[in-house]
N, C-alpha and C positions, 0 to 999 in steps of 0.2 A: 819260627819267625813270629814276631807278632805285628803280621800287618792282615790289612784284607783280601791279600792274595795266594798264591798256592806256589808249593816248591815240586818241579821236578828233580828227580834222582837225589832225593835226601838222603840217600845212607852211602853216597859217591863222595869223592873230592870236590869233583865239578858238580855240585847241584844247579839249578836255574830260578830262579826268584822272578815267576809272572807276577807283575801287579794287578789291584783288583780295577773296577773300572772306576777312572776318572781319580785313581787314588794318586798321591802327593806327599811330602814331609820324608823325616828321617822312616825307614823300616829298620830293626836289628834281627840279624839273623845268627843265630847262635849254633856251634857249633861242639857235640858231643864224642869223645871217644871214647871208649869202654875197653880195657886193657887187664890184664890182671893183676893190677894193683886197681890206686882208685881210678875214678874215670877223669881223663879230663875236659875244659871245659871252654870255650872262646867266642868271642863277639865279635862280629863288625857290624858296619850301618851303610846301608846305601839309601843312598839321599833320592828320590825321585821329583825331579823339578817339572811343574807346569808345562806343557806346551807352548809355544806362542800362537796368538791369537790375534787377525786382523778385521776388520771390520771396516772399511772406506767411508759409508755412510750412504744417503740415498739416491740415488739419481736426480739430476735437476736440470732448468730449463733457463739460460738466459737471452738477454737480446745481444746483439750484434753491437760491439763496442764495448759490455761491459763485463764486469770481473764478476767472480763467482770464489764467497772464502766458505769452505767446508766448515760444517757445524759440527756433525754428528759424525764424524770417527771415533773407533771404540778398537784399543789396542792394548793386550794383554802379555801381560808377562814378557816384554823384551825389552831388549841391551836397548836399539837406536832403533830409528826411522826414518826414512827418504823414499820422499815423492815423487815417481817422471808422471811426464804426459806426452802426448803423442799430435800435439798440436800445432800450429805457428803464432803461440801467444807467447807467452813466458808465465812463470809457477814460483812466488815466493814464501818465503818462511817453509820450504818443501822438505824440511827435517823436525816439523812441528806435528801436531793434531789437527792444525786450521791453517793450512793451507791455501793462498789464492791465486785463483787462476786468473790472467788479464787476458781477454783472448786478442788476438792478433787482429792489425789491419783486413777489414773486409770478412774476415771469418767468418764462415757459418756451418751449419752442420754439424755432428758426432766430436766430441773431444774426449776420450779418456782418460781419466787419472788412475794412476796405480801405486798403492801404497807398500810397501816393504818393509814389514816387519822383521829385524836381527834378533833370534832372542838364544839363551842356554842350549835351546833343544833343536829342533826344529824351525827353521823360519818360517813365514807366512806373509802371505800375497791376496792382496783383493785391488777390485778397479770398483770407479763409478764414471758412470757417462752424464757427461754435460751437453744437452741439447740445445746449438746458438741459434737462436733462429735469425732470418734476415729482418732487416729496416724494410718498412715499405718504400717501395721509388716509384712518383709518377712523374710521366711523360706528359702535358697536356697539348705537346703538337708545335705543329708550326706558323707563325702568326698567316694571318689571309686578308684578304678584299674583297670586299661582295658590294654593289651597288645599293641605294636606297630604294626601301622596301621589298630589296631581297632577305635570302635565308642562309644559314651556311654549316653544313655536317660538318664536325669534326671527324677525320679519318684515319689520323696517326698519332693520335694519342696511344700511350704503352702504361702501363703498369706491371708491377713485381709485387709478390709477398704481401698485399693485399685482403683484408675479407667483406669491404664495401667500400664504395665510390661515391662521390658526391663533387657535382659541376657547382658554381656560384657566379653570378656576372651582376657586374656594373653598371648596366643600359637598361634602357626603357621597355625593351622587346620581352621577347618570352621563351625559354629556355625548356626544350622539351627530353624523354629522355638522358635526364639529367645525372645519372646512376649506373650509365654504361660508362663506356670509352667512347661514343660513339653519339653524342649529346648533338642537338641543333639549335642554330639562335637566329628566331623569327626577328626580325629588325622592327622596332617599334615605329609608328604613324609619323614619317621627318623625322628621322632619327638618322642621326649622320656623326662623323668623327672616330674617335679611337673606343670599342668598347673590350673590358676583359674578362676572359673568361678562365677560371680559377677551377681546377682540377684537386678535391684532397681525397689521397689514397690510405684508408684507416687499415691499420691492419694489429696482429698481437704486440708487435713493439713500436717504434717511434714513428708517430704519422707521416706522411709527406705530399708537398703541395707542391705545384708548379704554373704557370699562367700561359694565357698566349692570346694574341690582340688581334680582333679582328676590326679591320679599318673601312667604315661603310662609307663610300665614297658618294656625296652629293648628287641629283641627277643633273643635267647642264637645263639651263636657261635661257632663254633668249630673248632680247626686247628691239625687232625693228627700228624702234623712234617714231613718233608724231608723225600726223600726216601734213602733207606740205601741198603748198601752191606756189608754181615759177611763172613767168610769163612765157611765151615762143621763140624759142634759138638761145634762153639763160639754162646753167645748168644748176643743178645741186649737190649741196656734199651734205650726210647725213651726218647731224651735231650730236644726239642725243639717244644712238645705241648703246645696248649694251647685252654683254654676255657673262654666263658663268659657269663654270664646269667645263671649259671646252678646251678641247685640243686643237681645232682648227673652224676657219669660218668660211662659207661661201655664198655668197650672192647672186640671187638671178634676176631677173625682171622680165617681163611682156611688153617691153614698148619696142620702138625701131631704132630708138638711141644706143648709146653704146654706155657701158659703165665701166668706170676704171676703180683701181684700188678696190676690187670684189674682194680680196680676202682679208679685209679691216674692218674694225667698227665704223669708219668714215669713208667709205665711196660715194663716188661721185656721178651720177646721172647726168648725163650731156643729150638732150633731145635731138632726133632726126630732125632736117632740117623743113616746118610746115609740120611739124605733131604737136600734135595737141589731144585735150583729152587726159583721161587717167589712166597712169603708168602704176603699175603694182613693183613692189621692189621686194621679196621672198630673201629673210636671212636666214642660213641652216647653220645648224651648230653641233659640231663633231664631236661628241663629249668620250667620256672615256667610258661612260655607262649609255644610256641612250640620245639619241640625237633630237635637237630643239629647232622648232620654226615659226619664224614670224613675219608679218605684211606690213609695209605701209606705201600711201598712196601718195603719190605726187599728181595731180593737178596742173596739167600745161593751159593755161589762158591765152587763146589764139590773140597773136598784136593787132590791134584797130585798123580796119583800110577805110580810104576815105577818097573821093572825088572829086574838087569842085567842079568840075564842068569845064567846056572849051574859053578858052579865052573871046571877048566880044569886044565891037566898039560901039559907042552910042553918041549922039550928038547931045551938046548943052542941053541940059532941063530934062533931058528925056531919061526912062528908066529903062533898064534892061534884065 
C-alpha cells in the first residue's frame, strides 16, 4: 500500500487496511501473487472520506422578546444540515449555518439549539444554549390617601428581574428611602392634591416603570362669621359662615335660647325670652382628616323700660 497506514494479514485474501491518524484521499493497495510462472500483479483504491464534523458555536445571552441568529457554526465535511430547538419560540433558516431563533411569547430561561450534521461517514451532533433572560417588571402599588401633613409608606410595591430601584415624585415633600420597594413621602408644608410617585426597575434588559398616586387630602376649615349684636326676643341667622373640608357640621352655643338649622352654614339663634348679654355660637367641622372649630358672639341688648309715673291732676296755672 502506499498510504500512512498498516495492513493486517497481507499474505491472506482478506488482508485489513488500518488507516493512519487523521488520514484521508484515495490509498492503492496492491496485490501480488507469485506462481510458477511469472507473478501476477493488481490494484485497487479505497478512498477514505473525512469524518463529519459539527461545531454549533458559543453559548449566548438574550433578552426576553428578542431573536438570537448564530454567527459562528463551523460544519465540516457534510451532505445537509437541520437545526431543532427545544423551545416555544420558532427557528428559521434552520437548514443554514446562521440560523435564528425568535424566542416565544413571555420566554425565559435555557433554550437549546442542536445542530445535525449528514455527512458520507458518520453524522455529527452539537447544541448551544441560549440564555433568555426576563424584562424587568415593576409594581409601584396601589394608589392611597393620606391627609395634609401627613406621610405615607409604600407597602405593596413588587418587582421582578431587577438589579436596582429608583422612586421619583412630582410634589413638594420629600421622598425617603427611595431605592427599596418600600419608599415614604413626607408631604410638603400645604401641600395638597394628587402627588405621583414613579417606580423604575433597572435591570440586564429592558427597564420598567410604573406610578401610583397618592392623593393628600386638605385639612377641613372652619369660619363661624362676624360677631353680631340683636336687640331682646329678635333672633339671628348667621350670613357669613363658612367651611371646607368637611363632611358634616354642628353647632352648639351657651345661651338659654334654642338654635335651629345647627347642621348648616346658616342657623338661627332665637333668645330665651329676658336674655341678654353674650351668646357664644361654637361651629365644629367633621372633616374627613381632622376636625375644625370656631366662635362667634352674639350680643343680646336688653329692650329700654321706661315709667312715667302715676297719672295726676292739677288745677289752672298750677304745675305738677
Amino acid at each position: 500500500h502506499n498510504g500512512l497506514g498498516s495492513i493486517q494479514d497481507p499474505t491472506t485474501l482478506s488482508p485489513v487496511y488500518i488507516p493512519g491518524v487523521n488520514e484521508i484521499g484515495d490509498i492503492t493497495l496492491t496485490l501480488t501473487v507469485s506462481g510458477n510462472c511469472d507473478p501476477a500483479v493488481d490494484e485497487m483504491i479505497i478512498t477514505i472520506h473525512s469524518n463529519t464534523t459539527a461545531y454549533a458555536g458559543e453559548n449566548a445571552t438574550i433578552c426576553e422578546g428578542d431573536s438570537y441568529t448564530v454567527l459562528d457554526a463551523v460544519v465540516l465535511n457534510y451532505n445537509t444540515i437541520l437545526w431543532t430547538h427545544n423551545g416555544s419560540g420558532s427557528l428559521s433558516n434552520e437548514t443554514t449555518l446562521n440560523p435564528t431563533y425568535t424566542s416565544g411569547t413571555g420566554e425565559t430561561g435555557q433554550v437549546t439549539l442542536t445542530i445535525y450534521a449528514d455527512g458520507d461517514c458518520l453524522d455529527a451532533v452539537d447544541d448551544l444554549d441560549i440564555n433568555i433572560s426576563p424584562n424587568s417588571v415593576a409594581n409601584a402599588g396601589s394608589d392611597a390617601s393620606i391627609c395634609e401633613t401627613g406621610s405615607y409608606t409604600v407597602s405593596d410595591a413588587t418587582a421582578s428581574a431587577y438589579i436596582s430601584l429608583s422612586w421619583t415624585h412630582n410634589g413638594s415633600g420629600i421622598l425617603s428611602n427611595a431605592s427599596t420597594l418600600s419608599p415614604t413621602y413626607t408631604s410638603g408644608t400645604g401641600e395638597t392634591g394628587v402627588v405621583t410617585l414613579t417606580l423604575t426597575a433597572e435591570g440586564d434588559c429592558a427597564d420598567s416603570t410604573d406610578a401610583m398616586e397618592i392623593d393628600i387630602i386638605p385639612n377641613s376649615i372652619a369660619y363661624a362669621g362676624s360677631d353680631a349684636s340683636i336687640c331682646e326676643d329678635n333672633s339671628y341667622t348667621i350670613p357669613d359662615a363658612n367651611a371646607t373640608n368637611y363632611t358634616g357640621i354642628i353647632w352648639t352655643h351657651n345661651g338659654s335660647g334654642t338654635l335651629s338649622n345647627a347642621t348648616t352654614l346658616s342657623p338661627t339663634y332665637t333668645p330665651d325670652s329676658g336674655e341678654t348679654g353674650a351668646v357664644t355660637l361654637t361651629m365644629i367641622i367633621i372633616g374627613i382628616c381632622d376636625d375644625s372649630m370656631d366662635d362667634m358672639e352674639i350680643n343680646i341688648y336688653a329692650n329700654p323700660i321706661v315709667d312715667a309715673g302715676d297719672d295726676g291732676i292739677v288745677c289752672e296755672d298750677d304745675n305738677h
